[in-house]
C-alpha positions in Angstrom: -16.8 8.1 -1.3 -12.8 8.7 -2.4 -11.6 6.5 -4.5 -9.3 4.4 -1.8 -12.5 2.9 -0.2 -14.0 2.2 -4.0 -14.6 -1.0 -4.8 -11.8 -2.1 -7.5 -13.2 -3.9 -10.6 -11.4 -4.1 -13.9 -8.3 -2.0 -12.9 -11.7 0.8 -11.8 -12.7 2.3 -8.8 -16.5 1.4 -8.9 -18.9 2.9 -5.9 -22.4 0.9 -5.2 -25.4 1.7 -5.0 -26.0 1.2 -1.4 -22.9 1.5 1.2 -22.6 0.1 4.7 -21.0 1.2 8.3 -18.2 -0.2 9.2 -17.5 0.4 13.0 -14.3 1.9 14.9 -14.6 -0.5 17.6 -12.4 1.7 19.8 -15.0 4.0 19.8 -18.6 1.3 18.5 -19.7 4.1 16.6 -19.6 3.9 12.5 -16.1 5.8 11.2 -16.3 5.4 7.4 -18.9 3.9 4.9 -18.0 1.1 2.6 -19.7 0.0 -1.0 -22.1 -2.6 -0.5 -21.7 -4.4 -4.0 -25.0 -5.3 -6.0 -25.4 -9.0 -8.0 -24.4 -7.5 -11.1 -21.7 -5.4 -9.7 -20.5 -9.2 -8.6 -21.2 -10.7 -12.1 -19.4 -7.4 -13.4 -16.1 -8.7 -11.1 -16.3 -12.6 -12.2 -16.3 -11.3 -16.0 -13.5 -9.0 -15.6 -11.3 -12.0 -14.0 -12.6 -14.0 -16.9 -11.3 -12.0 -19.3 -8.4 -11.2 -17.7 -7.0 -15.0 -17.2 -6.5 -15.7 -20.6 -3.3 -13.0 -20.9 -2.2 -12.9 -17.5 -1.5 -17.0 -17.1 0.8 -16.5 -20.7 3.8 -14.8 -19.2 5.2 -15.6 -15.7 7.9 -13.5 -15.7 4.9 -10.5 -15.8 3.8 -12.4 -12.6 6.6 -12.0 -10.6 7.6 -8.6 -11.5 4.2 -7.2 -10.7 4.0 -9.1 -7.2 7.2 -7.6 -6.3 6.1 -4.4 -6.9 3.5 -5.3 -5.1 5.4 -6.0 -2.4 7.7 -3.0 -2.5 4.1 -0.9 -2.1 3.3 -2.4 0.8 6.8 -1.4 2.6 6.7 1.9 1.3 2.9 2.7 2.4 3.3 0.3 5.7 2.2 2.6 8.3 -0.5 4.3 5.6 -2.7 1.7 5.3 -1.5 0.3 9.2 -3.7 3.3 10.0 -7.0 2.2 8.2 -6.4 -1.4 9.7 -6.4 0.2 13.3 -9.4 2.3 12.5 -11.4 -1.3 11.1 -9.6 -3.7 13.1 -8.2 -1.8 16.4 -5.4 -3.5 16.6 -2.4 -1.0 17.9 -0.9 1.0 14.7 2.8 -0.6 15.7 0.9 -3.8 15.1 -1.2 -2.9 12.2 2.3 -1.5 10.1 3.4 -4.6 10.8 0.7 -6.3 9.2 1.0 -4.4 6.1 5.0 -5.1 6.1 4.5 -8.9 6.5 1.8 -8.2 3.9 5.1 -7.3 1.6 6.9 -10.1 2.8 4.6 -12.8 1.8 4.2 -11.3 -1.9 7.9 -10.8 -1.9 8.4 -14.1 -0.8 6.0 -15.5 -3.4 7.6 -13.6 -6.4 10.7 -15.1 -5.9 9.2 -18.6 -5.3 9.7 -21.6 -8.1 7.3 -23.9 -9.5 9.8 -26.5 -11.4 8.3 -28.8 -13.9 9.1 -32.2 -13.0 10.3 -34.6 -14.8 9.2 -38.4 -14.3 10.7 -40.5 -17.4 12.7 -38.8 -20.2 14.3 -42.1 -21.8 14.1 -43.5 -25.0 10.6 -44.3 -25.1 9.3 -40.9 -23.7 10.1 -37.6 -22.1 7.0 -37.5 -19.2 6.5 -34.1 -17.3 4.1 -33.3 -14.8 3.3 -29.8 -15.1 1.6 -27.3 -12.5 -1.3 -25.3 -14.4 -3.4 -22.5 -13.4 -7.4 -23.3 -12.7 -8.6 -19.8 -13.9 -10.7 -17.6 -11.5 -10.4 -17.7 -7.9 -13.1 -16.8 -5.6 -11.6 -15.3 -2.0 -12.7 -15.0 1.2 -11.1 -13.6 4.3 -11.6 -13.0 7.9 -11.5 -9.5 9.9 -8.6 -10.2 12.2 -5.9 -9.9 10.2 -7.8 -8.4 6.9 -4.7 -7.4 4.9 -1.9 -10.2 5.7 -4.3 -12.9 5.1 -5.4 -11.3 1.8 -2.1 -11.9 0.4 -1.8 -15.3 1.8 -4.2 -15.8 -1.2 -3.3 -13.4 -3.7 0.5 -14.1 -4.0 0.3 -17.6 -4.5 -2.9 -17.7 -6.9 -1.9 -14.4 -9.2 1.7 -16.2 -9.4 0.4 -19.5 -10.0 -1.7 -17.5 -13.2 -5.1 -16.7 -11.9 -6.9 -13.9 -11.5 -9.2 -13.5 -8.3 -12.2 -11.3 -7.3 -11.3 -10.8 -3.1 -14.1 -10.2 -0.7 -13.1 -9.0 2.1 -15.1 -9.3 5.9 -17.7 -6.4 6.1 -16.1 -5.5 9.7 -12.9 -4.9 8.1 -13.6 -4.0 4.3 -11.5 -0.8 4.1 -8.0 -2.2 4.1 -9.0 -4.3 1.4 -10.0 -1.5 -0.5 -7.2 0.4 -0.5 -4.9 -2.2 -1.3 -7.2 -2.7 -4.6 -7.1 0.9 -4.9 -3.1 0.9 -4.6 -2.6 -2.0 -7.1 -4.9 -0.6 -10.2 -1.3 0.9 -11.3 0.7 -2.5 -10.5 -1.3 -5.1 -11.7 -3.5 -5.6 -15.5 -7.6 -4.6 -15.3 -8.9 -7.6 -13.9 -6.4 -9.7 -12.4 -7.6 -8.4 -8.7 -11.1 -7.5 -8.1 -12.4 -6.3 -4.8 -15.5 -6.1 -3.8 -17.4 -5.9 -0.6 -20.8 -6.6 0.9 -22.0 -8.6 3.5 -23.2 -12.3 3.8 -25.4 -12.2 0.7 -22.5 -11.3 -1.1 -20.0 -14.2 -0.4 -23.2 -16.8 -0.6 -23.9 -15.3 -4.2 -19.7 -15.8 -4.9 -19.3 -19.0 -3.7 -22.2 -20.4 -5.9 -21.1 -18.3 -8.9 -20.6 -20.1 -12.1 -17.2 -18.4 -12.9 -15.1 -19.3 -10.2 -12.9 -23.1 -9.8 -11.5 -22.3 -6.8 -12.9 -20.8 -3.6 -10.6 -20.0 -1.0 -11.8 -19.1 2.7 -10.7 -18.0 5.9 -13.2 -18.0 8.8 -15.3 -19.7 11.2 -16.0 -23.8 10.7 -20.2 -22.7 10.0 -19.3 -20.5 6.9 -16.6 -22.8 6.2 -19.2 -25.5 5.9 -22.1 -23.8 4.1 -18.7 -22.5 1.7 -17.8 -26.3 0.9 -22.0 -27.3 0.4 -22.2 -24.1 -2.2 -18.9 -25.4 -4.2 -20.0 -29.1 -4.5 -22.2 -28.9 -6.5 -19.9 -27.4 -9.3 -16.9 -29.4 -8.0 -15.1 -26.3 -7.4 -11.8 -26.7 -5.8 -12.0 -25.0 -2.4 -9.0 -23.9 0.3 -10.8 -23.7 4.0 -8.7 -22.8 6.9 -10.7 -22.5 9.8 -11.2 -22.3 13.5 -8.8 -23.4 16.2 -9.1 -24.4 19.8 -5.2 -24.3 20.2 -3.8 -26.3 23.2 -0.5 -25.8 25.3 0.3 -28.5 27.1 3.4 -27.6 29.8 5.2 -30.6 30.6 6.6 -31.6 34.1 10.2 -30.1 33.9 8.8 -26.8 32.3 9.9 -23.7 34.1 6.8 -21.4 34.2 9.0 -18.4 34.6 11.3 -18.8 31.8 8.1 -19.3 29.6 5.1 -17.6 30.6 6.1 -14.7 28.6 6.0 -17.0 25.5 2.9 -18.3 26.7 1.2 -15.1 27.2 2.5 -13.8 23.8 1.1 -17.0 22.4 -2.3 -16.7 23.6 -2.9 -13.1 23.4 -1.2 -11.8 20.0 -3.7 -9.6 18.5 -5.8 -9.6 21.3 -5.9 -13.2 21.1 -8.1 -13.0 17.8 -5.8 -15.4 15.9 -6.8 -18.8 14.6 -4.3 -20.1 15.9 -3.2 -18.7 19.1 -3.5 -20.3 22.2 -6.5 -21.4 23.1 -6.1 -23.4 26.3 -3.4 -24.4 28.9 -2.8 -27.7 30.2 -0.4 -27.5 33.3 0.4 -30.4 35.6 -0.4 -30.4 39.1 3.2 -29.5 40.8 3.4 -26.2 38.6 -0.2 -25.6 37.7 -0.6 -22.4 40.6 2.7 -21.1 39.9 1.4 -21.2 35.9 -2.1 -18.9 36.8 0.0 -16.7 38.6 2.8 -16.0 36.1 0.2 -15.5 33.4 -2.1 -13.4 36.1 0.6 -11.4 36.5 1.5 -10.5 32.9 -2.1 -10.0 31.7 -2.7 -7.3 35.1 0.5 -5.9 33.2 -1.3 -5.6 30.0 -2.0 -2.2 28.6 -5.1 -2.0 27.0 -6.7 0.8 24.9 -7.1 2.7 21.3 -5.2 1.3 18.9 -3.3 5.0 18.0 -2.5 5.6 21.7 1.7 5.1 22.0 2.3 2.6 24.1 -0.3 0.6 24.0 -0.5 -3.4 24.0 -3.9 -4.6 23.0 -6.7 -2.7 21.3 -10.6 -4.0 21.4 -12.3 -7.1 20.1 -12.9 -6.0 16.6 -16.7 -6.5 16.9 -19.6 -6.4 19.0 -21.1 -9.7 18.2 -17.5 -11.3 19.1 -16.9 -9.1 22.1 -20.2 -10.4 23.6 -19.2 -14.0 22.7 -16.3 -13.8 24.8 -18.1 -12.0 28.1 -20.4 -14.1 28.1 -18.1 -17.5 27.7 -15.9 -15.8 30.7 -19.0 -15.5 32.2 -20.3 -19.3 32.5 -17.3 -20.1 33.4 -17.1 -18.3 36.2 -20.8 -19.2 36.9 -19.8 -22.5 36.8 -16.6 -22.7 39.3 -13.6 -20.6 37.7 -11.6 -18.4 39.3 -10.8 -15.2 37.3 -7.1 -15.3 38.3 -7.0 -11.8 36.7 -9.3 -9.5 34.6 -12.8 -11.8 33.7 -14.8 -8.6 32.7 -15.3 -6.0 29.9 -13.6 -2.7 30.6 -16.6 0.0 31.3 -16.2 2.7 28.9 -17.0 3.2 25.0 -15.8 0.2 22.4 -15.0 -3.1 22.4 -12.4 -3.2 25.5 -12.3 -6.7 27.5 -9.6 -6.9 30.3 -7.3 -9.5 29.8 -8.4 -12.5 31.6 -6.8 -15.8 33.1 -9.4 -18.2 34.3 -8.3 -20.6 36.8 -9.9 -23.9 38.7 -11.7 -24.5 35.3 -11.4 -28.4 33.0 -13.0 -29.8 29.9 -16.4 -29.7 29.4 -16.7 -26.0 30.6 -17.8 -24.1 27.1 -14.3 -21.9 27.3 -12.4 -24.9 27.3 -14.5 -27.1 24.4 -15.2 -23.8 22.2 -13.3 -21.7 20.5 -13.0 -18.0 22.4 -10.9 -16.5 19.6 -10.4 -13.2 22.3 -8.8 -11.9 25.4 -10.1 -15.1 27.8 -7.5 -17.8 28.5 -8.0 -20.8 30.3 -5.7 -23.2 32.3 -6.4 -26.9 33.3 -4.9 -29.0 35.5 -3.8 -32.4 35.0 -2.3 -35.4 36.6 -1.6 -37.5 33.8 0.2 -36.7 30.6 -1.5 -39.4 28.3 -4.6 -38.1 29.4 -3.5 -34.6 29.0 -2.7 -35.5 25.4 -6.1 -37.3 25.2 -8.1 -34.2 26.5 -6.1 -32.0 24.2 -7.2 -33.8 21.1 -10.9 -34.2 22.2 -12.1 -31.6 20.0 -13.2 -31.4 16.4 -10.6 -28.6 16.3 -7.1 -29.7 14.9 -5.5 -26.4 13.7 -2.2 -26.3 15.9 -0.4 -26.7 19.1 2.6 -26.6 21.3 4.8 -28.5 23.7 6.6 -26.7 26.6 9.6 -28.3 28.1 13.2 -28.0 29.3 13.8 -31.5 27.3 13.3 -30.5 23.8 13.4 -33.8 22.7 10.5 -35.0 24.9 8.6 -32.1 24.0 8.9 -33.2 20.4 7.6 -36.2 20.9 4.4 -35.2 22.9 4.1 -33.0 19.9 4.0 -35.7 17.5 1.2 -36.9 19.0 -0.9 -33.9 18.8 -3.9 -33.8 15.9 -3.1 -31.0 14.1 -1.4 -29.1 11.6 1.5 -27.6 13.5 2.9 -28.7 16.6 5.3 -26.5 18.3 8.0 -27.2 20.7 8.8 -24.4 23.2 6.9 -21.9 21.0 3.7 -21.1 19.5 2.6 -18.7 16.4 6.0 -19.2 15.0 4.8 -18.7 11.3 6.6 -18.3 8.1 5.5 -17.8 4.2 7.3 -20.9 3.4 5.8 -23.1 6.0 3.0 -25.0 4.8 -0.4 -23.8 7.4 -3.5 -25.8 7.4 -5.6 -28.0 10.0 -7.0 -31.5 10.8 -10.8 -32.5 11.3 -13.3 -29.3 11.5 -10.0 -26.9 11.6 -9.9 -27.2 7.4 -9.1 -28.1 4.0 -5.9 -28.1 2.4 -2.9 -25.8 3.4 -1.5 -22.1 2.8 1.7 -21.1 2.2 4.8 -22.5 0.8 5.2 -24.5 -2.1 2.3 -26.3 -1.6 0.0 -23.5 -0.7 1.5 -22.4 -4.3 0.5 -26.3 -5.4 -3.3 -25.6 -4.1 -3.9 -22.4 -6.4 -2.7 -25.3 -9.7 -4.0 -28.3 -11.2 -1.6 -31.2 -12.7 -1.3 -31.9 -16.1 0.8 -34.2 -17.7 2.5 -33.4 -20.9 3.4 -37.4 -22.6 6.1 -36.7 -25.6 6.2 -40.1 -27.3 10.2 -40.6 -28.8 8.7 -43.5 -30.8 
């Protein structure tokens, strides 16, 4: 195994003892083998990040200098490693170069962000400061869809804030990971970034380590569960941003031609394998048909294929278990009464391939609507009635984000303030930004990402109490 799919663990690249396949999913047949890491190799990892803490949290401006060099890695090497993320993920290599490149920005962005000490009395009595200090090792989990950018969603902030981490990457999507270890054992001190990689096993056996005091996950709301359960019981702090079942409710005056485009980019970026993407559409009656057939017509537009093939649009479902999920929701809907207004099947042929599918004549209650598809599938409801539009919207457990469609900004805005969740858009959706806070209500998570107070999550508070007395 070469040393860019190694495991990384105390500034070495580290094989296992037992490797895994990890599937082209253009193709379903294994491409490359990655290290399947053993308990010790784990324990190894923890004790490196142990050891490591107490130097690297001493000298912030060390911090920031290393993440932008970090940074300036990930433009240089863009379309490199863009090219492991298609082979993993299958995501088209335009899109995958731009992962990497946001990957930069977000560590760039991080660098360059402050954490002021502030200042709550300083009379004659007593200077007061409330001080943001790091918690030591962080434990990190992330999700295959977007394997590199969401790494350093949790990387930037926690290395700035003064921890070191041991990253664990999902087994569908491990190589990425790798190589950005791999890449950053010249950039960054033995031990501050450990990657390791496994399967299940492994991230049960890191959540319920005794070194970590923070655990932060990306995934589905089950591991996102059985991740808080494992941390309780050593009250370590814990970061879960989970599923979505993202609603997009068009309002009366909405112009489906001006904004199915937005729409359609909204619910199928990446395939429509983002957390947050849209998940559902609610359209009113008066503009409900001409809403199926403007997005009918876009996804029979849709180019679909291998990730490194120019031109096109939307590569595969990144695995097998999620590309069967998705056939077979599109297919009790249909069974039960929905019209596939365009695509509704997988595309014969080897890999993951699903055609982009609008599924009309479908409401709540039907498992598409009430679950989270997180693929190529996209259903849209009618309604009569906006309250109970709003109502049906927020019926869910899920409460990640959601968007208002309008010609009246305004009114849009205030629909949105009455949506349960973490972002409500107005007149677009996925609109996402390092320094915009990201995070869910109910099952959707715990806590937020990004910005100053995704920086704030990766700290605890202390109070420093000088007495003038």
């Amino acid at each position: 195994m070469s040393d860019e799919f190694s495991m990384t663990i105390d500034g070495r690249a580290v094989d296992a003892p037992a490797t895994f396949g990890v599937i082209d999913p253009a193709t379903g047949e294994v491409a490359e083998q990655a290290p399947d890491a053993s308990r010790e190799q784990l324990d190894a990892a923890m004790d490196s990040a142990r050891a490591a803490y107490a130097e690297w949290r001493r000298d912030e401006s060390v911090r920031r200098e290393a993440l932008r060099a970090a940074a300036d890695l990930m433009f240089a090497k863009s379309e490199e490693i863009g090219r492991v993320i298609t082979l993993e993920q299958g995501k088209p290599l335009a899109d995958a170069t731009m992962e990497v490149v946001g990957a930069g920005v977000w560590l760039k962005y991080f660098a360059d962000l402050e954490l002021p000490v502030e200042v709550i009395q300083d009379d004659d009595n007593a200077r007061v400061e409330v001080l943001r200090r790091p918690m030591g090792v962080v434990a990190a989990i992330t999700p295959w869809n977007f394997p590199l950018l969401l790494a350093t969603w949790k990387i930037a902030p926690a290395l700035l804030a003064g921890n070191t981490m041991v990253l664990k990457p999902s087994p569908f999507t491990p190589l990425s990971s790798l190589k950005l270890g791999a890449e950053l054992r010249d950039v960054l001190p033995p031990g501050v970034l450990n990657v390791v990689t496994g399967g299940d096993e492994l991230g049960a056996w890191m959540t319920a380590h005794d070194v970590p005091r923070k655990i932060s996950f990306t995934g589905s709301v089950a591991t996102g569960k059985r991740v808080a359960a494992a941390a309780a019981p050593d009250l370590k702090r814990v970061t879960l941003e989970l599923g979505g079942n993202d609603p997009a409710i068009l309002l009366d005056d909405a112009d489906p031609a001006a904004v199915a485009d937005r729409l359609f980019g909204g619910a199928f970026q990446n395939n429509g394998q983002v957390c947050s993407a849209i998940k559902r559409v609610y359209a009113p009656d008066a503009l409900y048909d001409d809403v199926v057939d403007a997005l009918a017509e876009r996804a029979k537009a849709a180019k679909v294929g291998p990730g490194t093939q120019e031109g096109v649009q939307y590569g595969p479902i990144n695995n097998k278990p999620q590309f069967e999920r998705v056939g077979e929701l599109v297919a009790d809907a249909i069974a039960g009464g929905a019209r596939a207004a365009a695509g509704g099947a997988p595309i014969d042929g080897p890999g993951y391939f699903f055609q982009p599918t609008i599924l009309a004549d479908v409401s709540d209650g039907t498992r598409i609507v009430d679950e989270e598809q997180f693929g190529p599938a996209l259903p849209v409801i009618r309604y009569s009635d906006l309250d109970e539009a709003v109502d049906r919207a927020n019926g869910t457990h899920f409460g990640l984000s959601g968007s208002v469609w309008s010609a009246d900004a305004d009114r849009a805005a205030e629909v949105a303030g009455r949506l349960e969740c973490g972002t409500a858009w107005v007149n677009t959706h996925l609109a996402l930004a390092p320094n915009q806070p990201f995070g869910g209500f109910k099952w959707s998570g715990l806590g937020v990402e990004n910005g100053t107070w995704g920086l704030q999550a990766f700290t605890e508070l202390q109070v420093v109490h000088r007495s003038k007395l």
